[in-house]
PLY file of the C-alpha trace (Angstrom):
ply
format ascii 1.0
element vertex 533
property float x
property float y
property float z
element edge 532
property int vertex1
property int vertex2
end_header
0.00 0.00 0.00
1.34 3.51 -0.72
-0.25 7.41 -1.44
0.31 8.47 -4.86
-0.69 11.26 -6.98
-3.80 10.56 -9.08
-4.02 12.12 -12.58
-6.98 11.99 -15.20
-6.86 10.75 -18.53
-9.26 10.26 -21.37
-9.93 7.39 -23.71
-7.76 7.16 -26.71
-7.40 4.35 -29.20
-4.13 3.05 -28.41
-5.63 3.31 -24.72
-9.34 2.08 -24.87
-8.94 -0.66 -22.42
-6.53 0.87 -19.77
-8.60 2.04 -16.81
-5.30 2.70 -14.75
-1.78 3.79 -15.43
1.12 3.44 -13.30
5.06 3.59 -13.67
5.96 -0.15 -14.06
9.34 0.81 -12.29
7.77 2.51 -9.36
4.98 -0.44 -9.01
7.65 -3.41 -9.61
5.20 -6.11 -7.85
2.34 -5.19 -10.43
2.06 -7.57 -12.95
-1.03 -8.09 -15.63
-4.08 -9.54 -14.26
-3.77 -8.14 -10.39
-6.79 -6.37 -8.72
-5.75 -2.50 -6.98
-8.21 -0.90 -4.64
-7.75 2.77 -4.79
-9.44 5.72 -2.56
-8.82 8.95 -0.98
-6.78 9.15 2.30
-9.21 10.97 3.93
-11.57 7.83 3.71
-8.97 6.08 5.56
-8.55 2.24 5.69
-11.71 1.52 6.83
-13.60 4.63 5.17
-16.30 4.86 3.08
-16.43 1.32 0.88
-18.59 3.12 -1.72
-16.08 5.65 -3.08
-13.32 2.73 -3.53
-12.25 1.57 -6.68
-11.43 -1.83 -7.75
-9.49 -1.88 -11.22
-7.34 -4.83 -13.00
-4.11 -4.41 -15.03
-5.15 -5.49 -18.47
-2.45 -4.15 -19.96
1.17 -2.55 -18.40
1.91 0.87 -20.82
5.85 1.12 -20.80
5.27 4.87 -22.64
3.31 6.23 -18.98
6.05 8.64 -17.49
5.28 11.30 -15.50
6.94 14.40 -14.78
6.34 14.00 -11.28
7.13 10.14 -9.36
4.58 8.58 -7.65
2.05 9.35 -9.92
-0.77 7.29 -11.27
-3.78 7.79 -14.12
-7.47 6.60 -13.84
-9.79 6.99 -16.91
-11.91 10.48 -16.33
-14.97 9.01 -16.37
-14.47 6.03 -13.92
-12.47 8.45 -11.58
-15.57 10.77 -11.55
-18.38 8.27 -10.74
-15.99 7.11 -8.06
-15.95 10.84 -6.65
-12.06 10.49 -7.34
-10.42 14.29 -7.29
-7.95 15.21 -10.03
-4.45 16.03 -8.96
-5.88 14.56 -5.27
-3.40 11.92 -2.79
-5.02 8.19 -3.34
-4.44 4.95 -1.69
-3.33 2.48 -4.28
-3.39 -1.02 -2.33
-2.88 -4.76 -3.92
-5.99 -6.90 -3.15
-4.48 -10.22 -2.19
-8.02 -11.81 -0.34
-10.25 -11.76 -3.73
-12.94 -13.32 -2.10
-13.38 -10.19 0.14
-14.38 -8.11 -3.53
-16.35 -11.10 -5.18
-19.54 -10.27 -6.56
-22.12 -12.49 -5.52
-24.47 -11.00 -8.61
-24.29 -9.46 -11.43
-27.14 -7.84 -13.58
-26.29 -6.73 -16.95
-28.87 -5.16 -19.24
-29.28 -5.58 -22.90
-31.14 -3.58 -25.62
-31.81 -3.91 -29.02
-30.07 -7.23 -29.67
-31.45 -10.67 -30.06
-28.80 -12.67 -27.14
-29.37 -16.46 -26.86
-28.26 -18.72 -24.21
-25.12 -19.75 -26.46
-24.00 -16.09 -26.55
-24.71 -15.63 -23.03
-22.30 -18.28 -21.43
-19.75 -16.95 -24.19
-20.35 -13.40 -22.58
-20.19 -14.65 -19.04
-16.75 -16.78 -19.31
-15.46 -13.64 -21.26
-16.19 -11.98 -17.72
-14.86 -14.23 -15.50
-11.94 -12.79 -13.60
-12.11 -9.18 -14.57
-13.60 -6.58 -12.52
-16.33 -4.41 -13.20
-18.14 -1.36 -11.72
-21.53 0.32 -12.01
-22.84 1.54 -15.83
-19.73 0.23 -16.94
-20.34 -0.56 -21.20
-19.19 -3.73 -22.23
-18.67 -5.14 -25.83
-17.38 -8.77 -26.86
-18.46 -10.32 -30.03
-21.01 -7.95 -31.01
-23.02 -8.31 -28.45
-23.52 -4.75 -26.18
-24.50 -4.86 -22.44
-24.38 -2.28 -19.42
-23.67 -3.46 -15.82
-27.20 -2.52 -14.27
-26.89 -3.74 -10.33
-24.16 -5.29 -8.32
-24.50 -7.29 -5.16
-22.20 -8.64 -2.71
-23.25 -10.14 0.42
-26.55 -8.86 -0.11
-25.63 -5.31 -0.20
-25.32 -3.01 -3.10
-22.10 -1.78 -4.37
-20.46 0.15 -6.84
-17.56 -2.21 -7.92
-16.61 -5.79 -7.71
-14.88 -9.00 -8.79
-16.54 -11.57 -11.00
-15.63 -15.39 -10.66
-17.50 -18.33 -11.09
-19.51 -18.52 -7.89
-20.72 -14.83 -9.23
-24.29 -15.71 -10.80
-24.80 -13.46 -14.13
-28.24 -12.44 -14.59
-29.04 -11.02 -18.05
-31.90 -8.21 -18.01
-33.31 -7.35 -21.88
-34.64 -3.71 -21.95
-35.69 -4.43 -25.66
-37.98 -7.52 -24.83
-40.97 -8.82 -26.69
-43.22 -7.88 -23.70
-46.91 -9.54 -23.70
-49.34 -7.99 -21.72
-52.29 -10.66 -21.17
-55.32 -9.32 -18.77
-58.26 -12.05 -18.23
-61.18 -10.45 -18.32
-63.19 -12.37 -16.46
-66.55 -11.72 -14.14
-64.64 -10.78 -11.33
-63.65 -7.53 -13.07
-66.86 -5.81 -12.41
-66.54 -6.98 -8.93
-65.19 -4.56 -6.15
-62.12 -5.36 -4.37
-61.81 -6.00 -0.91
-59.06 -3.28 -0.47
-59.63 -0.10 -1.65
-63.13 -0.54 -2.46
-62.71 -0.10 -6.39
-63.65 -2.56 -9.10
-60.99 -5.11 -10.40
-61.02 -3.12 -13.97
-60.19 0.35 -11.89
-57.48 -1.34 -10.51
-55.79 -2.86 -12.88
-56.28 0.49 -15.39
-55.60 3.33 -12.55
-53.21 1.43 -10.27
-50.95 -1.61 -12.09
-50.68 -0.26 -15.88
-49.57 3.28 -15.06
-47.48 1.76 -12.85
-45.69 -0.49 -14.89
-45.27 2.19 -17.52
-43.16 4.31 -14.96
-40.92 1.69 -13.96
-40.03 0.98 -17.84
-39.82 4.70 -18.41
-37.62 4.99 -15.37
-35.43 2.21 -16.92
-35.37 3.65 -20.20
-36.95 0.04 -22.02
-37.62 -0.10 -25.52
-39.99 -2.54 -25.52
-42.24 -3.73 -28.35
-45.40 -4.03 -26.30
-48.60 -5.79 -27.36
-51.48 -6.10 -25.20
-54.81 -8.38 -25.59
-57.57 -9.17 -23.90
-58.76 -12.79 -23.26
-62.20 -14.82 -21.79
-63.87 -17.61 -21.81
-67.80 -17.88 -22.16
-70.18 -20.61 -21.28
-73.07 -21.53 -23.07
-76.13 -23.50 -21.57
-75.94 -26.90 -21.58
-79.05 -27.17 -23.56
-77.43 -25.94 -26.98
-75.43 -29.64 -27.07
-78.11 -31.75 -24.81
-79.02 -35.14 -26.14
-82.65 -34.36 -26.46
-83.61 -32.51 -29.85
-79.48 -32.27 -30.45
-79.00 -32.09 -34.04
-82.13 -28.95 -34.44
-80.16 -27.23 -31.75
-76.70 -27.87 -33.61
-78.02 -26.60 -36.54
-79.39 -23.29 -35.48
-75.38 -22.57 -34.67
-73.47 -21.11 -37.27
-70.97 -23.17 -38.95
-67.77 -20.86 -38.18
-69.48 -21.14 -34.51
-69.25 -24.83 -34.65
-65.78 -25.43 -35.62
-64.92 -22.97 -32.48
-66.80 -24.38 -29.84
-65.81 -26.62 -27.62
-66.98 -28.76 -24.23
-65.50 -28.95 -20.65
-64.83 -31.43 -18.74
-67.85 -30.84 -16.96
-69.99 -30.98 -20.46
-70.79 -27.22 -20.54
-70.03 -25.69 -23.79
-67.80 -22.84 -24.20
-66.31 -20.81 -26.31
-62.47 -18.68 -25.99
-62.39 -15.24 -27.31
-59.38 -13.24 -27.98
-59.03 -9.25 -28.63
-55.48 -7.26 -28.96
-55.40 -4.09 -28.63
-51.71 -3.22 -29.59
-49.85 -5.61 -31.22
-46.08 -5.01 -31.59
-45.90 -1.49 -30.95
-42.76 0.58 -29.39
-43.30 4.40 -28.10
-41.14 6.37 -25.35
-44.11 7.11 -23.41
-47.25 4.66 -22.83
-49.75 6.57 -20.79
-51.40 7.98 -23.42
-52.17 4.82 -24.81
-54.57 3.63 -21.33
-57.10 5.81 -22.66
-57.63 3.52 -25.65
-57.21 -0.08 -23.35
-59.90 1.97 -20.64
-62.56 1.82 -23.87
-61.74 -1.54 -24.66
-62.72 -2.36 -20.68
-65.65 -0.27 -20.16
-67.08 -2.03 -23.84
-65.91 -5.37 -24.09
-69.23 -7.25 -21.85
-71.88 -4.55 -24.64
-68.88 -5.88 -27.72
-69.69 -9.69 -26.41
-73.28 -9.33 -26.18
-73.71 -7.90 -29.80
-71.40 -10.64 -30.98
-73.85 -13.17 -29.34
-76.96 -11.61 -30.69
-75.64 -10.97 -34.39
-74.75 -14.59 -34.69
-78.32 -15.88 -33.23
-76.06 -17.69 -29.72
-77.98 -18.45 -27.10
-77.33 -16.05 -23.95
-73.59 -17.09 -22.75
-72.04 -16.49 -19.32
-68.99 -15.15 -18.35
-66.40 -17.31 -16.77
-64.77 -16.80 -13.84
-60.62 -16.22 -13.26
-60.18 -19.64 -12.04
-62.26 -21.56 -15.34
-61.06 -19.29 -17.80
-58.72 -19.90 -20.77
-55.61 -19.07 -19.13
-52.97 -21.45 -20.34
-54.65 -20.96 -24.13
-53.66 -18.00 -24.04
-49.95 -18.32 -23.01
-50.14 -20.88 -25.98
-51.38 -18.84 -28.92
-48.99 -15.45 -27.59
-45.47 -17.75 -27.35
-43.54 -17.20 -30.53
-40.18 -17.09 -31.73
-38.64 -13.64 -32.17
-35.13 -12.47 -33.66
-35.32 -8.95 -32.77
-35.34 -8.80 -29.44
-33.64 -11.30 -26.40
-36.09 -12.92 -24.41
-39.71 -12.31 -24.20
-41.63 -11.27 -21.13
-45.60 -12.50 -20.76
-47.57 -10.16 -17.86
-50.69 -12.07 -17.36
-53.24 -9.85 -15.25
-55.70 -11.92 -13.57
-58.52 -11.18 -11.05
-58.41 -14.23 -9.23
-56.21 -15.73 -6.75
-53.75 -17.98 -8.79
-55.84 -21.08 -8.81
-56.66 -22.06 -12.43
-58.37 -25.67 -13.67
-55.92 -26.98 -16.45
-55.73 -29.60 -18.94
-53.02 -31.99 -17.69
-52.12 -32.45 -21.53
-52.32 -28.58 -21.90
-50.21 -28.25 -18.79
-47.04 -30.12 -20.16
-47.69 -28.45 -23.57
-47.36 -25.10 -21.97
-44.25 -25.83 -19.89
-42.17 -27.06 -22.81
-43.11 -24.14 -24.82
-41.76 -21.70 -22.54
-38.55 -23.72 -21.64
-37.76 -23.79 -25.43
-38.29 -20.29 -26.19
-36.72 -19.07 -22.43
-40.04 -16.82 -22.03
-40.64 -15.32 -18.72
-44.30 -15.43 -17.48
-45.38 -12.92 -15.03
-48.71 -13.91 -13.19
-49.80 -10.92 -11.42
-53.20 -11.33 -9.19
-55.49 -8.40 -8.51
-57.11 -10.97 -5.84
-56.07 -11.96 -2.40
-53.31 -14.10 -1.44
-54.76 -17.67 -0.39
-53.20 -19.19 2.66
-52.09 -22.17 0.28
-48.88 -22.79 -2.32
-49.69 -20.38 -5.68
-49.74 -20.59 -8.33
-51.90 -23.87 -8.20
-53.16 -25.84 -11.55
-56.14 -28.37 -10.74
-55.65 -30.45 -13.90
-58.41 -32.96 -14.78
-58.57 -36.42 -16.03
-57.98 -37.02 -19.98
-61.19 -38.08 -19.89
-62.05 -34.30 -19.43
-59.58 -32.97 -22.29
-61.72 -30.12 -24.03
-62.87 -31.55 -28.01
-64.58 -29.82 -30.38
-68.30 -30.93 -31.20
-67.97 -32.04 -35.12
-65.10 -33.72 -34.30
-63.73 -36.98 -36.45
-62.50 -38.76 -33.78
-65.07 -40.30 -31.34
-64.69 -39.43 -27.26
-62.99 -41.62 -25.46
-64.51 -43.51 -22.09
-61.74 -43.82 -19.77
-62.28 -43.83 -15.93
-60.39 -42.01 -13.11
-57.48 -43.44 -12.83
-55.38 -40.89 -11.79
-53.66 -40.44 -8.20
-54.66 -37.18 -6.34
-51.47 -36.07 -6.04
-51.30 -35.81 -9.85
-54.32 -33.42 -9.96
-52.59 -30.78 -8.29
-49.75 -29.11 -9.95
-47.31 -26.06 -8.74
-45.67 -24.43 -11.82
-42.33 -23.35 -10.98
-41.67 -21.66 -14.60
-44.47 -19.04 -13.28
-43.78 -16.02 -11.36
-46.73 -14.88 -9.29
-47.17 -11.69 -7.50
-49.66 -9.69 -5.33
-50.93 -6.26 -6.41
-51.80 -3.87 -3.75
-53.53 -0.90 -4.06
-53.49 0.15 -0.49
-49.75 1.50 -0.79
-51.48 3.94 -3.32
-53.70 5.82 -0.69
-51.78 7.84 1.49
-54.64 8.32 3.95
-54.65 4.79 4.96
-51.05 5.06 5.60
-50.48 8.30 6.80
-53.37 9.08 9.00
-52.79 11.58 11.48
-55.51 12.99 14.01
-56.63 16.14 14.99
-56.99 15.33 18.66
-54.32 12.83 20.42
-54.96 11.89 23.51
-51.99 10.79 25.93
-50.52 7.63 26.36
-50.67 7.63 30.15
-54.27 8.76 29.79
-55.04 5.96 27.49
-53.11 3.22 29.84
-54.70 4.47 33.18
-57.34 2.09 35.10
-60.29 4.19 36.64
-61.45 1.84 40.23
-65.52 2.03 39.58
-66.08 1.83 42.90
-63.91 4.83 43.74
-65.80 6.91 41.72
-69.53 5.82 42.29
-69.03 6.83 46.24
-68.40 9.99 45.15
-70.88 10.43 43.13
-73.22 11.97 45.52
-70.92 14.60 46.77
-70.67 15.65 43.54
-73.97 15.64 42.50
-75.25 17.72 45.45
-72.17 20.70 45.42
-72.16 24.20 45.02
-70.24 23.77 41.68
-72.74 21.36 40.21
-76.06 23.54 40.78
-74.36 26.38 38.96
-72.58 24.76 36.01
-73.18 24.83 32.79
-75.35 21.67 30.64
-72.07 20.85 29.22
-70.68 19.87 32.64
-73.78 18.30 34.00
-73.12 16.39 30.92
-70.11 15.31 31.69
-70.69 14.29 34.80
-73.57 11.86 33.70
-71.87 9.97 31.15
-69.15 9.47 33.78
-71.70 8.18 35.98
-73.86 6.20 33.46
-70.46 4.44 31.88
-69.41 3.80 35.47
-72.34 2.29 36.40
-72.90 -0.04 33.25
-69.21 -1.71 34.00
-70.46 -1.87 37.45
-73.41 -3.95 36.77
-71.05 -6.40 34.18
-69.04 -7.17 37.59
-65.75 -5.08 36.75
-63.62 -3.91 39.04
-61.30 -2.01 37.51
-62.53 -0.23 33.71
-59.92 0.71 31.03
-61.83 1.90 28.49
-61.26 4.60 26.37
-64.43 6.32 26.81
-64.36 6.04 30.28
-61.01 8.13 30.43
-62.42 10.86 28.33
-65.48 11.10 30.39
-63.43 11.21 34.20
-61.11 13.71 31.75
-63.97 16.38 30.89
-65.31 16.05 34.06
-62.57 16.55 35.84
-61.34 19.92 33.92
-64.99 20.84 34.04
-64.60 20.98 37.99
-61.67 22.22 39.48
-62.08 20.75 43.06
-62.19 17.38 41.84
-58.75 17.39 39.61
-57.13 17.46 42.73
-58.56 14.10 43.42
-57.89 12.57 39.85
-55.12 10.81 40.93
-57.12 8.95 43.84
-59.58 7.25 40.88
-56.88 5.65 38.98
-54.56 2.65 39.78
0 1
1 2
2 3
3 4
4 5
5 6
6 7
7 8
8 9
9 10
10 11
11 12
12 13
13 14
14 15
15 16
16 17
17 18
18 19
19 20
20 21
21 22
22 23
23 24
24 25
25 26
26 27
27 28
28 29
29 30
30 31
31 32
32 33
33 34
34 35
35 36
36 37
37 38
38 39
39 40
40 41
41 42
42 43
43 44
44 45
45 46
46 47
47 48
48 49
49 50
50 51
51 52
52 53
53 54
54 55
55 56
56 57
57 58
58 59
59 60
60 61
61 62
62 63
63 64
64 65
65 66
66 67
67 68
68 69
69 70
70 71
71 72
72 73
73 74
74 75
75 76
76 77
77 78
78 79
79 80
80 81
81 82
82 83
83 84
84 85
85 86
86 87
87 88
88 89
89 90
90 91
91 92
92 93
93 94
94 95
95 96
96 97
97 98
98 99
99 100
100 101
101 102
102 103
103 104
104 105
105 106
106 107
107 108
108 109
109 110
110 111
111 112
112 113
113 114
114 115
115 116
116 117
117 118
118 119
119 120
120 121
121 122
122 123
123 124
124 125
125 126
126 127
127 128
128 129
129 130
130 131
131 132
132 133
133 134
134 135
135 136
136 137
137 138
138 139
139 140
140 141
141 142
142 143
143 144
144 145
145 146
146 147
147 148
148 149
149 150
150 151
151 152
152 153
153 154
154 155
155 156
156 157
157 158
158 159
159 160
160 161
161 162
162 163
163 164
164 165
165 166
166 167
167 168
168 169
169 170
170 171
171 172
172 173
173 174
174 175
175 176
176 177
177 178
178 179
179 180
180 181
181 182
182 183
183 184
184 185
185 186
186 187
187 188
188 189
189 190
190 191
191 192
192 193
193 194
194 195
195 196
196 197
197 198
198 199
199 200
200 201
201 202
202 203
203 204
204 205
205 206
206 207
207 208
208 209
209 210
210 211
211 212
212 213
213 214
214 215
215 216
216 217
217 218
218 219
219 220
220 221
221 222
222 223
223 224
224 225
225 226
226 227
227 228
228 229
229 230
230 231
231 232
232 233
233 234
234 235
235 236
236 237
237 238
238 239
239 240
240 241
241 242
242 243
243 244
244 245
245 246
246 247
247 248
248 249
249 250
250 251
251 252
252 253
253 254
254 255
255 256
256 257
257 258
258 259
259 260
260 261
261 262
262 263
263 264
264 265
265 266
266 267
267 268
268 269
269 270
270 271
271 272
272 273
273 274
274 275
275 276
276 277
277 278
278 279
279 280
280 281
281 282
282 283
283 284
284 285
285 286
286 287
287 288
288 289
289 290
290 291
291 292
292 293
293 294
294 295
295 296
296 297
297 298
298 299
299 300
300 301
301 302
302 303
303 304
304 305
305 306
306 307
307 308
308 309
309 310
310 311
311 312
312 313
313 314
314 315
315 316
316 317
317 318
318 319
319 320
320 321
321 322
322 323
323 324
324 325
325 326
326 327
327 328
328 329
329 330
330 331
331 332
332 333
333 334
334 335
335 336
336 337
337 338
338 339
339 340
340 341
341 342
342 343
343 344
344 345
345 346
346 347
347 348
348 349
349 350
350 351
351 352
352 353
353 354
354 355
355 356
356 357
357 358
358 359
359 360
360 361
361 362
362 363
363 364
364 365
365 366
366 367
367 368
368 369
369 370
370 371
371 372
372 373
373 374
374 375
375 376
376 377
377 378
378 379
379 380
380 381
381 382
382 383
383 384
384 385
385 386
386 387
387 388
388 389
389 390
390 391
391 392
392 393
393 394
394 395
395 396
396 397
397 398
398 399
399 400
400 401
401 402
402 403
403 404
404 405
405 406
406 407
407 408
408 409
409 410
410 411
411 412
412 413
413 414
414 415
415 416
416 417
417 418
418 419
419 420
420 421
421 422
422 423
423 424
424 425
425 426
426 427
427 428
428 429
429 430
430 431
431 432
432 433
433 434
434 435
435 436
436 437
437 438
438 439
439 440
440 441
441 442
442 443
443 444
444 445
445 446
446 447
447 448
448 449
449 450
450 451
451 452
452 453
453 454
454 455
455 456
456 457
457 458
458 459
459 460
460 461
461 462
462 463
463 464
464 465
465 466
466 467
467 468
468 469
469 470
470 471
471 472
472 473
473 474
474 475
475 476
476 477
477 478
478 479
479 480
480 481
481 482
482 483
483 484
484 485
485 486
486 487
487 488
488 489
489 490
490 491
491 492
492 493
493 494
494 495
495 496
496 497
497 498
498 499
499 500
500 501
501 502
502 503
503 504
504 505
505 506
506 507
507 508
508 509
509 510
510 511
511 512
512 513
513 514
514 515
515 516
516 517
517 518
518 519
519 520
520 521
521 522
522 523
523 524
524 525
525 526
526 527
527 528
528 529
529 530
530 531
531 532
């Protein structure tokens, strides 16, 4: 360890990759590939960890010479965001413990690029035993990320060492983002929270939220959002009685669409997008046009129904909807953009009935196209393991009417552990709206009455033998209503715990009443203290 001089310098070509110059002859124990921590003296030893920079010698430049010894160079940038000062004394000091500096994770973002899992364990053993620090811009192979968030023993920090226990986590800000919302009868339902319907908080709370965060984190997204639901029709449109003139008063293009439950109820899956593929800087102008979508889409269903001559169907709810269908038909393959990101807004709770065929279908999907799927619940949190999938039997597997292939008759012979699934490739999260409301958080009250006033015990039968002293002095025959008042609610609460058998009373109203009264009569606030314990 020794205090040298520290200069700036600027990127050049011949010196793109140097972070740090030194004197080879004044730093003799330096050699390519070691780790320096460098920081002001006045941080001292054990100063400030933020403002300390880790950089490695990629490269030893014979031309660096100085006019004055001791003197080293840090890249004007890096020295800046490290609040290094020009022409200041630093600390330069050989990290020999690299464990102490190892990054325990790593975020790097990506943007505009299409990055697949071959390039990204290229990129990640190109980083392994280098250092790196916050924003820093890295290039190898054509593919361009930015260090995003660093973690080391679950702290955040500005600069660190990357081995192989560091776990790389690769963040696209130029994703194929999906946004799915069920819209299913819960919707026009009011939530349990805040008191506004499912739709109002998905459009006024989660959506301008979300659009924030990615302006915040300057995304480039190409965003599409749709709508899905699922709509049951009586079980009389496919009953065995009078079948075929039931059938036939369906359209055809109805027909090939609709399809039976396990339960035998005919239904039918509807789909609407309202922005497919789109990319803008700024997405809040564009709830206004998924709010008219919501506040239209049960009148847009009905006149579907009765142009086509359908029979009056009903809306499903979150948990029998057409929830994995539409993860199905979204999941594509995409060469502009790395990864792609599914938001699924659903009313419910996170308890959906699947298709156990659909289920696997589904899963190997996403694991071949590495797609993310969000689940985020406007419902409450069940005391039980979500996400949950109740599959049903094959037997159940949904079939189309007209269909070539007769139904098979197979019986239950499933376990019941195989009915319930828990799919780990789904994220699920709570949204609150309570956080939103700063009254319910922030309350404050006009009046605030004290603690020991609150935690006193009045004895009942303390103040009932005084009661007729009071009631028969000078002071009460020439008071006011208000303190007659007072007096008789102390009497009448004192008397109702009397007659439930308490001895002592802690209520609040009780210490309110023996409160008013006693500021109401001066002779008796003398004796306060002799009524409580």
């Amino acid at each position: 360890m020794r205090t040298c001089k520290l200069w700036y310098h600027k990127r050049e070509d011949r010196l793109s990759n140097v972070d740090f110059l030194f004197c080879p002859k004044e730093f003799p124990d330096v050699a390519v590939g070691d780790v320096l921590e460098l920081f002001h003296v006045d941080n001292g030893v054990c100063g400030d960890r933020g403002h300390r920079l880790l950089v490695q010698i990629t490269r030893i430049v014979e031309e660096f010479a100085p006019k004055q010894s001791n003197t080293v160079s840090v890249d004007q940038s890096l020295a800046t965001a490290f609040q290094l000062k020009n022409y200041g004394d630093v600390v330069v000091r050989k990290v020999v413990d690299r464990e102490a500096v190892t990054l325990s994770i790593l975020e790097l973002s990506i943007k505009e690029q299409c990055v697949g899992r071959a390039d990204q364990y290229r990129f990640r053993r190109f980083l392994l035993h280098s250092c790196v620090h916050m924003h820093r811009k890295i290039e190898f192979c054509g593919i361009r990320a930015q260090v995003q968030e660093m973690c080391r023993g679950g702290e955040r920090v500005s600069c660190g060492y990357v081995n192989d226990e560091t776990r790389i986590v690769f963040r696209s800000s130029s994703a194929a983002a999906h946004i799915l919302i069920q819209m299913s009868a819960e919707m026009w339902e009011f939530d349990g929270d805040g008191g506004n319907l499912y739709m109002e908080k998905c459009l006024d709370g989660f959506l301008p939220e979300l659009f924030r965060k990615w302006q915040d984190k300057n995304c480039s997204h190409y965003v599409t959002v749709a709508v899905f639901s699922r709509w049951f029709y009586p079980r009389s449109t496919v009953s065995t009685t009078d079948k075929q003139s039931t059938l036939d008063q369906i359209p055809a293009t109805v027909r090939d669409h609709l399809m039976i439950d396990h339960r035998g109820t005919p239904y039918q899956d509807f789909y609407h997008v309202m922005i497919q593929n789109e990319h803008y800087d700024e997405w809040m102008p564009l709830l206004s046009k998924i709010k008219c979508v919501f506040y239209k889409y049960k009148a847009m269903m009905n006149a579907y129904q009765r142009s086509l001559g359908l029979p009056k169907a009903e809306n499903s709810t979150a948990s029998n909807g057409n929830f994995l269908e539409a993860l199905s038909n979204i999941l594509h393959c995409g060469f502009e953009q790395t990864d792609q990101l599914l938001i699924v807004v659903s009313p419910g709770s996170g308890v959906f009935n699947v298709e156990h065929t659909l289920v696997n279908l589904t899963q190997q999907r996403t694991m071949d196209l590495s797609a993310g799927i969000d689940l985020v619940c406007l419902g409450e949190q069940p005391l039980h393991i979500v996400p949950l999938f109740i599959c049903n039997s094959d037997t159940a597997d949904s079939h189309r009417l007209f269909s070539s292939s007769s139904r098979k008759s197979l019986s239950l012979s499933h376990n019941v552990d195989d009915r319930y699934c828990n799919p780990y490739w789904i994220n699920i999260s709570y949204y609150s709206q309570l956080r939103h409301f700063g009254t319910f958080r922030n309350f404050a009250p006009r009046i605030k009455i004290p603690e020991s006033l609150q935690n006193a015990k009045v004895i009942i039968t303390r103040l009932l033998s005084h009661f007729s002293i009071w009631l028969y002095s000078s002071y009460y025959r020439l008071s006011t209503d208000s303190s007659k008042t007072a007096l008789l609610d102390l009497m009448a609460h004192c008397a109702t715990s009397s007659g439930y058998g308490s001895v002592l009373f802690g209520h609040l109203q009780c210490q309110m009443h023996l409160t008013s009264f006693c500021k109401l009569y001066p002779f008796c606030a003398r004796h306060e203290r002799c009524f409580r314990s």
